[in-house]
ZADREN-64967 format. One line per 3 residues: number of its first residue (from 1); their letters; for each residue x, y, z of C-alpha. Coordinates in steps of 0.001 Angstrom, whole numbers, plus 500000, padded with zeros to 6 digits. Layout:
# ZADREN-64967
NUM> A> X Y Z | ...
***
This chain:
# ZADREN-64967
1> XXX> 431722 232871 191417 | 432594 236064 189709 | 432816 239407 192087
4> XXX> 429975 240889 189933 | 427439 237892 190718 | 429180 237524 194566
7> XXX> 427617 241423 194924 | 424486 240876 193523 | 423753 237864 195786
10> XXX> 424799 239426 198261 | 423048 242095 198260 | 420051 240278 196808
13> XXX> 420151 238402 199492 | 419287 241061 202336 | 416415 241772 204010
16> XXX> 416793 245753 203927 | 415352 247766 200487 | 418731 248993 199225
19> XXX> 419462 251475 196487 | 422559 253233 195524 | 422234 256294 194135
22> XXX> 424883 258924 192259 | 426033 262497 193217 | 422292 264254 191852
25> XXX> 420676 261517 193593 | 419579 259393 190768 | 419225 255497 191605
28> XXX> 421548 253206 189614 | 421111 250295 191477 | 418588 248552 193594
31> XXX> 418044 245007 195242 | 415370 242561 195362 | 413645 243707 198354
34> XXX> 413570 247094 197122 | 411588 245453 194029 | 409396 243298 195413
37> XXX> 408356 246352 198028 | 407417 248044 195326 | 405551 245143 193178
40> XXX> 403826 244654 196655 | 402825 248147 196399 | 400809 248399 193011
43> XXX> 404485 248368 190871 | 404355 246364 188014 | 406770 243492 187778
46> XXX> 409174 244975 185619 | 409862 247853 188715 | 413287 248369 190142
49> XXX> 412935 252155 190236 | 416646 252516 188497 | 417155 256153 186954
52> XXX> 414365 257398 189206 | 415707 260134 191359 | 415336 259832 194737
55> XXX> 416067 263360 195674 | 413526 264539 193513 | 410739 261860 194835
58> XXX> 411392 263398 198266 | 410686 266988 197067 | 407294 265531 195789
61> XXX> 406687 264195 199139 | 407420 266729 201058 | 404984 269022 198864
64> XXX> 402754 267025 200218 | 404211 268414 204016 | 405927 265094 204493
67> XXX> 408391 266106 207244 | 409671 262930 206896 | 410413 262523 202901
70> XXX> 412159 266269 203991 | 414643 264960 206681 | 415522 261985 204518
73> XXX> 416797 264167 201561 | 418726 266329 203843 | 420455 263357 205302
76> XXX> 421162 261971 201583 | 422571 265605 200206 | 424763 266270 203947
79> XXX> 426324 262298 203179 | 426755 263248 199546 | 428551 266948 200584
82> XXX> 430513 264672 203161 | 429176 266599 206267 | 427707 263778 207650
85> XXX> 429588 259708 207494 | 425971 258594 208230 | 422888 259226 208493
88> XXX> 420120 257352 210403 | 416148 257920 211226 | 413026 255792 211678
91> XXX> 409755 256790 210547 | 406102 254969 210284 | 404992 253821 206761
94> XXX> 401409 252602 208014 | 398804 251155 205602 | 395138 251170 206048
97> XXX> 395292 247793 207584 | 398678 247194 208880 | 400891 249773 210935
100> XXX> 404984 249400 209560 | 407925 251221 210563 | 411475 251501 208705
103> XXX> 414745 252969 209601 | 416465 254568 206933 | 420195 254527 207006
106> XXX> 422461 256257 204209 | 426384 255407 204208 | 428806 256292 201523
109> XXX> 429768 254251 198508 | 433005 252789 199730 | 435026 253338 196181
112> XXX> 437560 256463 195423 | 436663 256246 191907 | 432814 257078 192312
115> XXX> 430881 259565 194426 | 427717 257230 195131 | 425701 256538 198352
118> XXX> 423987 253280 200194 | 420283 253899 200976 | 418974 251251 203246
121> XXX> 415355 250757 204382 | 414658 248349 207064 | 411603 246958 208670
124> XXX> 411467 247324 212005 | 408268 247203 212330 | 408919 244261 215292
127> XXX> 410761 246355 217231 | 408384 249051 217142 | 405678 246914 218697
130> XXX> 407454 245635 221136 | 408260 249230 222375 | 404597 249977 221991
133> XXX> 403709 247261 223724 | 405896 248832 226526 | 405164 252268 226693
136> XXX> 401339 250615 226980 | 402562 248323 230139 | 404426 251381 231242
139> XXX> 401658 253339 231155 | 399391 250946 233118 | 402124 250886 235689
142> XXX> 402006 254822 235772 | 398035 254405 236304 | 398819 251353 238898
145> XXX> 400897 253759 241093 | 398593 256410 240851 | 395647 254305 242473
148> XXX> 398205 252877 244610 | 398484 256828 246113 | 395184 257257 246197
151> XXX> 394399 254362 248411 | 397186 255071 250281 | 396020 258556 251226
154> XXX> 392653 257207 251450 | 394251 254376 254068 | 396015 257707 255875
157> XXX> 392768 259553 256114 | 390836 256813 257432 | 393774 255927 259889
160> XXX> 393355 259666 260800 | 389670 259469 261167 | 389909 256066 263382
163> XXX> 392352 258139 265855 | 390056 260754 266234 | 387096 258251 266800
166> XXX> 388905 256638 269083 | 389906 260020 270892 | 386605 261394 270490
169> XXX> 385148 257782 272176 | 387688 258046 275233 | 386742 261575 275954
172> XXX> 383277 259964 276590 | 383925 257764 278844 | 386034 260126 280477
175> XXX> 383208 262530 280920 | 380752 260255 281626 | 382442 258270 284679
178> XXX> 383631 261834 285632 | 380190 263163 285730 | 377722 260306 286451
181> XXX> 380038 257646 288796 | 382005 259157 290699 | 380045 262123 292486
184> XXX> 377843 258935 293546 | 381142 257368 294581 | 382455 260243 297082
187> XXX> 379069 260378 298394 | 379016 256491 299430 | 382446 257179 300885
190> XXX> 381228 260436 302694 | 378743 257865 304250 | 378925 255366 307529
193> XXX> 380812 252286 306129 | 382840 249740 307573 | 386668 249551 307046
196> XXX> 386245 246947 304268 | 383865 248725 302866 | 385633 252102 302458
199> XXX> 388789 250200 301292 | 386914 248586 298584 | 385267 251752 297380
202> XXX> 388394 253836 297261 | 390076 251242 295092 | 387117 251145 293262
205> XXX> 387631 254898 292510 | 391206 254853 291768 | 390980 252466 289392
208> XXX> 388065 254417 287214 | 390354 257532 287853 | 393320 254882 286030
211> XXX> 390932 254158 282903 | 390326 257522 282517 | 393002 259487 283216
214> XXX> 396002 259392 280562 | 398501 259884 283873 | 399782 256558 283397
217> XXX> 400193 256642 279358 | 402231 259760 280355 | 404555 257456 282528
220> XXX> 404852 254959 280239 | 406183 257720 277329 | 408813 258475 279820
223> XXX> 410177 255173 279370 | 410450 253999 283143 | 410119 250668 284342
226> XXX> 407781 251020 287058 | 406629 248373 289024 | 402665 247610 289116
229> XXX> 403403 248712 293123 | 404676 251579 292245 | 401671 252486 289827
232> XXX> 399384 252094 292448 | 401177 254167 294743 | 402375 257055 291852
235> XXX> 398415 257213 291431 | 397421 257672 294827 | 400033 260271 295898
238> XXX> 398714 262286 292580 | 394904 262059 294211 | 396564 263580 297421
241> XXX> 396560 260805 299362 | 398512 260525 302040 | 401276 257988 303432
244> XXX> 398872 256861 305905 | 396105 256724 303511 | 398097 255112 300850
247> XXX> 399367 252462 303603 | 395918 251342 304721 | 394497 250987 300836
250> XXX> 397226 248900 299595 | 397916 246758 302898 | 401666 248374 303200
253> XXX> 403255 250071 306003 | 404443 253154 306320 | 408057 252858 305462
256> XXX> 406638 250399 302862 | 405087 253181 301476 | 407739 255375 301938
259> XXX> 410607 253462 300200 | 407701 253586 296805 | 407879 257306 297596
262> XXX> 411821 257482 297189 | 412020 254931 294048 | 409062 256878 292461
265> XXX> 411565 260160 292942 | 414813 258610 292004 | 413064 257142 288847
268> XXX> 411456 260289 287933 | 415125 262180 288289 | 413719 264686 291201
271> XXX> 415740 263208 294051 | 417784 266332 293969 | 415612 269105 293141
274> XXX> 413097 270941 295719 | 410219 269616 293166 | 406863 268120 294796
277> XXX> 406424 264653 294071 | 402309 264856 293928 | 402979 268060 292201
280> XXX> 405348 266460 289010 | 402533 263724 288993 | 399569 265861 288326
283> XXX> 401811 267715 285240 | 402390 264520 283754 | 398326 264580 282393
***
């Protein structure tokens, strides 16, 4: 196969629209796809747009404010001048029923005995979806993350609302065992009752006083590892009883009591300070 006819199939055989075009920007050459574009496009058969000139057909354009037609001829002229070794852009060519999009790519005529340039048009039209079809999935993940937020504020707010509910709900009970059980409980231990009786009663007490009172929330943010003894006995010296008193209510004796007294100190870091033990309890509300 001659050179000639090994060109021409060549570049016959691409998938690009490809004209060359002379130093005043005049076509002298086009391929097949370039032709059948144009057939496609209301042409008649015998079109292969040679000695059309380009340049000028992108002056009519961009009469018509094509911005695009515009950058194209400045690529061609600044690859012509040699300022430029290429020149690359994509741009939509949309019908009423289909949207297209081409990159146009202008090289230089690789021969020292002509001043020519390669003008390439290529659908990439494919491509283009695909990133459309992107930016659209990207977008839905934008609007995703956004709701994502919102519930998560929402989640905060409510979370909020729930600990102040459930604030709101212990400083009822609080008040109302404060105010309507246990003035009826000192007045049944102010009464004529047998030992069992009062010993009952008084436990009875400190344990509403341990529901209601955050004293022993306060001990556990310190972090100690009291003993349930040692809870009972932390909450009684805080209501002022004494080691007597404490004794007789939990079925201990005194040095029982006593030893609770020291641990409660040691744990609390006060064995060597002048502090009140009852004192350091009743801060810890």
């Amino acid at each position: 196969m001659q050179g000639q006819d090994l060109y021409r199939v060549v570049i016959d055989s691409m998938s690009a629209h490809v004209a060359i075009l002379d130093e005043r920007g005049r076509i002298m050459e086009t391929n097949r796809s370039w032709q059948e574009y144009g057939r496609q496009n209301g042409m008649p058969d015998s079109f292969d747009s040679i000695g059309a000139n380009y340049l000028k057909i992108c002056e009519r354009a961009r009469a018509d404010q094509n911005d695009d037609a515009d950058r194209v001829a400045d690529g061609i002229q600044k690859v012509l001048a040699g300022q430029l070794d290429e020149f690359l852009m994509q741009y939509p060519c949309h019908s009423p029923d289909q949207k297209r999009w081409y990159a146009v790519r202008v090289v230089p005529y690789r021969d020292e005995n002509v001043h020519r340039v390669i003008v390439t048009h290529e659908n990439i039209t494919p491509i283009m979806e695909v990133q459309e079809a992107l930016q659209v999935k990207e977008a839905e993940l934008r609007r995703e993350r956004e709701r994502l937020e919102e519930t998560n504020i929402a989640l905060r707010v409510l979370l909020r609302q729930r600990e102040e509910d459930r604030t709101r709900i212990e400083e009822t009970i609080y008040a109302n065992v404060d105010r309507l059980v246990l003035p009826y409980l000192e007045k049944l231990l102010q009464g004529s009752l047998t030992e069992k009786q009062r010993t009952l009663l008084e436990i009875v007490e400190a344990n509403l006083k341990d529901i209601i009172s955050p004293f022993l929330h306060s001990l556990a943010a310190l972090n100690m590892s009291l003993t349930p003894q040692e809870i009972e006995v932390a909450n009684m010296v805080r209501s002022g009883k004494s080691t007597k008193e404490i004794a007789d209510v939990l079925h201990l004796s005194t040095s029982g009591v006593d030893f609770h007294r020291k641990r409660l100190r040691q744990k609390l870091e006060l064995t060597h300070t002048a502090k009140n033990l009852r004192s350091y309890l009743l801060s810890l509300a």
